[in-house]
KETOR-413488 format. One record per atom (N, C-alpha, C): x, y, z; residue in one letter; atom name. Coordinates in Angstrom, 2 decimals, always signed. Last residue first. Layout:
SITE/X/Y/Z/A/CA
...
***
This chain:
SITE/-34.38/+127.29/-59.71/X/N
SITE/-34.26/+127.18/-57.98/X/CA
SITE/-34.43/+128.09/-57.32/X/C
SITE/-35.80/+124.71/-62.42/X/N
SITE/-36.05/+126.03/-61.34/X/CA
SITE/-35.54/+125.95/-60.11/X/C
SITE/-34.30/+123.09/-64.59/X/N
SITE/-34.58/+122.85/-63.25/X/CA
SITE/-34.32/+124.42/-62.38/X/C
SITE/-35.74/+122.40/-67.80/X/N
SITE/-34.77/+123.38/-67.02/X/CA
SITE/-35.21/+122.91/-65.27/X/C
SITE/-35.66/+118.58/-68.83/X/N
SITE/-36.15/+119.88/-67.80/X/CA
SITE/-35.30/+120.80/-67.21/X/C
SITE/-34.02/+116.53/-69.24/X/N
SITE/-34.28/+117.36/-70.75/X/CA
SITE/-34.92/+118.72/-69.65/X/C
SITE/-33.90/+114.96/-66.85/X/N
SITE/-32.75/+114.96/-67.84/X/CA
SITE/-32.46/+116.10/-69.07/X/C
SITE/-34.83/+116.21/-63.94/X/N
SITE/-35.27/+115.56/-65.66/X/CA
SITE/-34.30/+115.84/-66.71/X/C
SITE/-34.34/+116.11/-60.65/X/N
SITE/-34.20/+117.30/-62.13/X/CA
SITE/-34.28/+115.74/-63.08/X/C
SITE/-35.69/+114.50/-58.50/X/N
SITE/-34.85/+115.70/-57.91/X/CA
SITE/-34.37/+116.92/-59.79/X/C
SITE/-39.27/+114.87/-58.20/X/N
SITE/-37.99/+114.40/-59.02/X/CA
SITE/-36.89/+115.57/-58.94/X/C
SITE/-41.41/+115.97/-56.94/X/N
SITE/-41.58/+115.20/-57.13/X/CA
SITE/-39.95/+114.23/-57.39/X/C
SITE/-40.74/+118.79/-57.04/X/N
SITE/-40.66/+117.98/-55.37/X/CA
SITE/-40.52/+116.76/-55.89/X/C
SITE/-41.04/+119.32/-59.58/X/N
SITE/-39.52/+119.05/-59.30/X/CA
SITE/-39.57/+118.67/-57.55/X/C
SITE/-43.81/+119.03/-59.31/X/N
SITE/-42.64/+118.43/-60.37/X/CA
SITE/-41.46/+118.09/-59.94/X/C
SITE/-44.42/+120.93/-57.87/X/N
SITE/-44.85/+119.99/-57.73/X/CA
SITE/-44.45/+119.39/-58.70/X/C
SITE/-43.39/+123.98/-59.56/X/N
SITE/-42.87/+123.34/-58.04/X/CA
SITE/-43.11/+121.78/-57.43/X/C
SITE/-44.61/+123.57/-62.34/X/N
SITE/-42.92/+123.62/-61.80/X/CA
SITE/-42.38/+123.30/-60.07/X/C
SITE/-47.17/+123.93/-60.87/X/N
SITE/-46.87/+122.69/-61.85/X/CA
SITE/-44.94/+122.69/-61.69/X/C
SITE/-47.19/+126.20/-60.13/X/N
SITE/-47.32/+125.21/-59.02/X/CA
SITE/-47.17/+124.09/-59.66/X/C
SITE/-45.93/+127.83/-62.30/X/N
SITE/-45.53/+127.92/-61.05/X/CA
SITE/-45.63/+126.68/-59.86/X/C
SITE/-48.02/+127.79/-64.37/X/N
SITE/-46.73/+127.57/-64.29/X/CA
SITE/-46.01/+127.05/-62.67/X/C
SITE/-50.12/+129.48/-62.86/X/N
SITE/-50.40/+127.93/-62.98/X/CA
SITE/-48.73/+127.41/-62.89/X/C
SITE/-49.07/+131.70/-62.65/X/N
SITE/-49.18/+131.38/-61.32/X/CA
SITE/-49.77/+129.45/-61.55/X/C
SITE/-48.47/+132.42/-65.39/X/N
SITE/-47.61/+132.36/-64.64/X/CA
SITE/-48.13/+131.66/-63.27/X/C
SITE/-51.30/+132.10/-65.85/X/N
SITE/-50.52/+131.08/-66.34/X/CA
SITE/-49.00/+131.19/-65.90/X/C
SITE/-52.13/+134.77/-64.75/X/N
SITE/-52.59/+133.18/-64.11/X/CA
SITE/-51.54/+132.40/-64.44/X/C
SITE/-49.26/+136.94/-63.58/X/N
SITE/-51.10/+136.51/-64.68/X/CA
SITE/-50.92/+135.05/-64.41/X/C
SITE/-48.60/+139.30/-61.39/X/N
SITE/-48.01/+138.34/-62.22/X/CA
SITE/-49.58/+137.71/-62.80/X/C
SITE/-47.50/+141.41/-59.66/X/N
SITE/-48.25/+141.79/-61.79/X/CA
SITE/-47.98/+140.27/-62.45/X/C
SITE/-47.91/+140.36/-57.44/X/N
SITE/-48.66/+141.81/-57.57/X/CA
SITE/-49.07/+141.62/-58.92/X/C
SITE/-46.34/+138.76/-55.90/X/N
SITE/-46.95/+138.40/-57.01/X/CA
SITE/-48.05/+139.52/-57.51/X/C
SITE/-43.30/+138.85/-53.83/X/N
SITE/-44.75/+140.00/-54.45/X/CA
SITE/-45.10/+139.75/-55.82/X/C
SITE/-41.66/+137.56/-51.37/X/N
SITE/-42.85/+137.41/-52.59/X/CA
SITE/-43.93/+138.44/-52.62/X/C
SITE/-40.89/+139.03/-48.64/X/N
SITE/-40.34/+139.17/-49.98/X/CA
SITE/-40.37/+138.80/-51.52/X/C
SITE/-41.68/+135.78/-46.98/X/N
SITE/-40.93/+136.65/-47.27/X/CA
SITE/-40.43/+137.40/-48.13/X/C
SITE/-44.37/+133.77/-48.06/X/N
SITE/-42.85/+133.50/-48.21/X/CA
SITE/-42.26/+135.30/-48.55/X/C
SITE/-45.86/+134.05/-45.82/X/N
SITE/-45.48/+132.81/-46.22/X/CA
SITE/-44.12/+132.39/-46.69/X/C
SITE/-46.33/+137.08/-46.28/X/N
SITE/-46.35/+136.32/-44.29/X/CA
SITE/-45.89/+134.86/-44.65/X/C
SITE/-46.40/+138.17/-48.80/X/N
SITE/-45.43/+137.90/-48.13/X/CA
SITE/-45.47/+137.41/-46.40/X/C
SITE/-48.88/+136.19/-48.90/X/N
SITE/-47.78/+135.68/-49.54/X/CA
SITE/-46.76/+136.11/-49.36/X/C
SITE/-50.66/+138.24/-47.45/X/N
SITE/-50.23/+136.92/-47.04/X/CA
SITE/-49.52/+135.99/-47.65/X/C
SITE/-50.38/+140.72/-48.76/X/N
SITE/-49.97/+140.60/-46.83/X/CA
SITE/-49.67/+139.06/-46.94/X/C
SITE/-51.43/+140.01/-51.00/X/N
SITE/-50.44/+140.15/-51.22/X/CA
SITE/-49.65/+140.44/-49.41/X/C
SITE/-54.48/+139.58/-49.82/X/N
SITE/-53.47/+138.63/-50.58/X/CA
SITE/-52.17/+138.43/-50.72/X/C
SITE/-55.05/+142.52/-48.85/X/N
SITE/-54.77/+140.92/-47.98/X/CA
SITE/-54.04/+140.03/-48.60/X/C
SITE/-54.83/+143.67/-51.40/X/N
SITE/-53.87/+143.94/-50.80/X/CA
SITE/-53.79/+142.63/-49.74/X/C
SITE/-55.75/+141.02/-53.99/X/N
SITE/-56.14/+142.27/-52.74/X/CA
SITE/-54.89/+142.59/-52.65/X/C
SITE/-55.16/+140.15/-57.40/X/N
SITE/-55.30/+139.85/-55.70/X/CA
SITE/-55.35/+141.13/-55.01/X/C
SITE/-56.12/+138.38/-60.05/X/N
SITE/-56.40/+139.48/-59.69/X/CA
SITE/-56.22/+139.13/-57.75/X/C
SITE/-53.99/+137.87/-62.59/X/N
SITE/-54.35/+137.37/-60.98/X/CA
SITE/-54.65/+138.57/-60.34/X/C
SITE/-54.52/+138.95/-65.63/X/N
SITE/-53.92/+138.75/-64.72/X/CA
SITE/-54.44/+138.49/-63.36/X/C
SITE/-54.47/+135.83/-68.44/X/N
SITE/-55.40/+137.27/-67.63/X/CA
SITE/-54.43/+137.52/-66.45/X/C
SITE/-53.74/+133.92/-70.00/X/N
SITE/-52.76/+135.01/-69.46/X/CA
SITE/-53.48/+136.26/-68.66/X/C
SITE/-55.44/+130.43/-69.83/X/N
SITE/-55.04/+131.94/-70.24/X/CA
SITE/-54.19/+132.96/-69.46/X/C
SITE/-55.78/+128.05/-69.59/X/N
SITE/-56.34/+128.56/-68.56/X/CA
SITE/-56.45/+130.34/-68.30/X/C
SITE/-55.55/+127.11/-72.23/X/N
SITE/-56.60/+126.46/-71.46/X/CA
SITE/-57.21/+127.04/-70.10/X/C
SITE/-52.97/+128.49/-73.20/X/N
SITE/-54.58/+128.32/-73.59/X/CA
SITE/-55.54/+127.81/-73.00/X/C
SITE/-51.11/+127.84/-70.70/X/N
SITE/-51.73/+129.88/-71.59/X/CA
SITE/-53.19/+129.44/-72.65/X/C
SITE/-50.87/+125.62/-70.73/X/N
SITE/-51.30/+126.17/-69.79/X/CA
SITE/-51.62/+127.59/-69.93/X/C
SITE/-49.62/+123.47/-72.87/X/N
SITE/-51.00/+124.13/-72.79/X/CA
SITE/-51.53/+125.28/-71.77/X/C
SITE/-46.99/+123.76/-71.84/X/N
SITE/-47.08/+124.03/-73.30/X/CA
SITE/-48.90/+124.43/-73.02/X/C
SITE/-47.32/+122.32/-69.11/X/N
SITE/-46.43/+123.54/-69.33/X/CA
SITE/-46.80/+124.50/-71.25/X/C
SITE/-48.02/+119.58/-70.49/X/N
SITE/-48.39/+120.40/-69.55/X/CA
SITE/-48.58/+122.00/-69.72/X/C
SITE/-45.69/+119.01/-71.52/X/N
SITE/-47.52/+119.45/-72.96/X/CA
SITE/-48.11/+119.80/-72.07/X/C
SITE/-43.19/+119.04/-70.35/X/N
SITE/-43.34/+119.75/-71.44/X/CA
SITE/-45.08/+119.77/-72.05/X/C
SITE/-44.71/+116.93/-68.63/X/N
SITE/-44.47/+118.31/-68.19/X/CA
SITE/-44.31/+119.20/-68.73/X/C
SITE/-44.81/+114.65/-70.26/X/N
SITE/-45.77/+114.96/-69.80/X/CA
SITE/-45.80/+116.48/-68.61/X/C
SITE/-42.08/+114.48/-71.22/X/N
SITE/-43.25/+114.69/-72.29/X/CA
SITE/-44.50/+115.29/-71.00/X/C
SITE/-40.52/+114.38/-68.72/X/N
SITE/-40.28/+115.47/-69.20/X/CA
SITE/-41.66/+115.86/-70.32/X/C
SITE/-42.73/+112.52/-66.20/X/N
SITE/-41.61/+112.53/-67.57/X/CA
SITE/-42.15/+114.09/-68.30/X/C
SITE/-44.55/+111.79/-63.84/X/N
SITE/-43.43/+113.59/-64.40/X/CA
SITE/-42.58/+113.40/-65.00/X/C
SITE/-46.65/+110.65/-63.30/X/N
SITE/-45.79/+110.02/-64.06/X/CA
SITE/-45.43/+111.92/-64.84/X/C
SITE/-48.36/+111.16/-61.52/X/N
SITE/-48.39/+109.27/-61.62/X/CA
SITE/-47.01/+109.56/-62.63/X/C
SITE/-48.48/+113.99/-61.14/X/N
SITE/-48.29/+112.72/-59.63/X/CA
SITE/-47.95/+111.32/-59.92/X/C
SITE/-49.33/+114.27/-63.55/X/N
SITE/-48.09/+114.15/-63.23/X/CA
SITE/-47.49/+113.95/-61.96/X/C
SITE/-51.72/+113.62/-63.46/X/N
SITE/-51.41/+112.80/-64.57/X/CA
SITE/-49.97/+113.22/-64.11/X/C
SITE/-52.79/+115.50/-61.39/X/N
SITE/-52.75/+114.33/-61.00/X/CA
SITE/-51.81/+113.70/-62.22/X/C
SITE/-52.04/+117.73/-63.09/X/N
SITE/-51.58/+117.51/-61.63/X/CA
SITE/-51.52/+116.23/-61.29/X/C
SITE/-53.87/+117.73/-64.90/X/N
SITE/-53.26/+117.59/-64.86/X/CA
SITE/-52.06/+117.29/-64.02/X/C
SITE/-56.50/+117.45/-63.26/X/N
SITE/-56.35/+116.39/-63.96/X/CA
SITE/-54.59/+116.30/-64.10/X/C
SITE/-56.28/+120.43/-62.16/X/N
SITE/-56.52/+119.64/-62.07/X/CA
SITE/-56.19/+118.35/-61.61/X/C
SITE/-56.53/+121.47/-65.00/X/N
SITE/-55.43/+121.84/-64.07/X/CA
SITE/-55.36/+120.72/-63.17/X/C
SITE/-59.04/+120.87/-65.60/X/N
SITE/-58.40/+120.72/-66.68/X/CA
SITE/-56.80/+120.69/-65.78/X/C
SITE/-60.80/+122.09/-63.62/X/N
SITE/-60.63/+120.59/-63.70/X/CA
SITE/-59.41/+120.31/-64.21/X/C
SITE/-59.85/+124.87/-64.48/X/N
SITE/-59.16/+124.27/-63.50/X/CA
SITE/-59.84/+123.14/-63.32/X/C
SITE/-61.61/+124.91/-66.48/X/N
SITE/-60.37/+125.33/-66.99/X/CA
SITE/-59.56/+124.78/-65.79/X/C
SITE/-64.35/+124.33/-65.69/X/N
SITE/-63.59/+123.44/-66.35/X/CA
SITE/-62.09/+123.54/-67.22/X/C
SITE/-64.24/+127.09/-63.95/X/N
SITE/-64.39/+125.72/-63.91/X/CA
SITE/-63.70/+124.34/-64.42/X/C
SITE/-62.38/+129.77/-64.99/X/N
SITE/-63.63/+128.85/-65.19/X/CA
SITE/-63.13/+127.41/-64.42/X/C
SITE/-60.56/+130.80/-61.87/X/N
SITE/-60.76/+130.70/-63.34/X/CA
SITE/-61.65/+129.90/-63.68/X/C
SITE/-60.42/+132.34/-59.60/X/N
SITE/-60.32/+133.27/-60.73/X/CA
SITE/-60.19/+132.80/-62.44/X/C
SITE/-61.24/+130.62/-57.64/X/N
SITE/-61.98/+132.01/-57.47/X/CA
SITE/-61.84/+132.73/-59.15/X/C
SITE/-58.56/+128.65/-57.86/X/N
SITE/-59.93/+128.40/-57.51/X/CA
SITE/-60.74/+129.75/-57.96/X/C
SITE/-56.31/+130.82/-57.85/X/N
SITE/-57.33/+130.15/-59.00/X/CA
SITE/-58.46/+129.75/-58.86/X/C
SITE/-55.81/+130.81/-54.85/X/N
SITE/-56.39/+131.96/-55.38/X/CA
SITE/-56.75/+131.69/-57.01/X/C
SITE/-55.26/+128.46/-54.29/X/N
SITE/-56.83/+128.78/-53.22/X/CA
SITE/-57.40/+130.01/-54.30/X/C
SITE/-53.07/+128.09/-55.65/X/N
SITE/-54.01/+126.91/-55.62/X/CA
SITE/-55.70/+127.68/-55.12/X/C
SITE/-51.46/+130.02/-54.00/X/N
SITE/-51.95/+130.09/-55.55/X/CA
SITE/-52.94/+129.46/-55.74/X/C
SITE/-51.55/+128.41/-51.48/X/N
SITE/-52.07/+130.02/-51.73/X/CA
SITE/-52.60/+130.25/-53.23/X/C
SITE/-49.74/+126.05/-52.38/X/N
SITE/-51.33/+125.91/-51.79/X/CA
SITE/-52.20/+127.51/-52.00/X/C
SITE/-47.57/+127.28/-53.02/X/N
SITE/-48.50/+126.40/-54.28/X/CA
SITE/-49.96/+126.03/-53.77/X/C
SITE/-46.60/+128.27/-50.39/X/N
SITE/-47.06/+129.26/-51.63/X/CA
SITE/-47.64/+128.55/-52.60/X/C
SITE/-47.65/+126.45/-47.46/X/N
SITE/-46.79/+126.44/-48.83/X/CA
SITE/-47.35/+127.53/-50.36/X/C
SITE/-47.05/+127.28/-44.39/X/N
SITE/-48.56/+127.29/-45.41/X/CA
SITE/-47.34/+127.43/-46.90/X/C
SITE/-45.77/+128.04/-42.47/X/N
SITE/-46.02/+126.08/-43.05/X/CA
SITE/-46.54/+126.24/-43.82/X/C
SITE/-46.75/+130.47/-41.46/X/N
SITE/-45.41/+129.88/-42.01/X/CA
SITE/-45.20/+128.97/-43.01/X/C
SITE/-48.63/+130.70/-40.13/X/N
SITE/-48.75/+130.90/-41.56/X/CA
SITE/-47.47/+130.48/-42.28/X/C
***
């Protein structure tokens, strides 16, 4: 469980917890910043992601929360809400992408 990357976990646990065409919408976006993670296109990213996919909170088990900390040690996403957990895999798959963006806070 080690190898298993926390943006994939989040990834598995939206699937389940948001409309449809709210995670196409996710998505799409992902891909549009696989081709091109300029700061514009991470800033309107990042900027839409409380409306399109909203602030509800992530609803997870106790299993859930066993297996994010079996991944990453001492992660407890217990009170955190979607658009934090969208945030999150968009900020991490960004900055794999590019070591920091000239205008982008760079998360560590």
């Amino acid at each position: 469980m080690k190898n298993q990357l926390p943006s994939n976990l989040l990834k598995k646990w939206l699937i389940g917890q948001v409309e449809g065409s709210a995670y196409e919408w996710f998505v799409g976006q992902q891909e549009t910043l696989a081709g091109d993670v300029s700061a514009r296109n991470l800033y309107m990213t990042l900027g839409m992601i409380p409306r399109r996919l909203g602030k509800g909170d992530l609803q997870l088990s106790i299993e859930d929360l066993e297996r994010a900390d079996g991944i990453r040690p001492g992660w407890h996403p217990k009170n955190w809400s979607v658009d934090v957990a969208v945030e999150s895999v968009v900020n991490n798959s960004s900055l794999n992408q590019v070591e920091c963006l000239d205008h982008a806070p760079v998360l560590r």
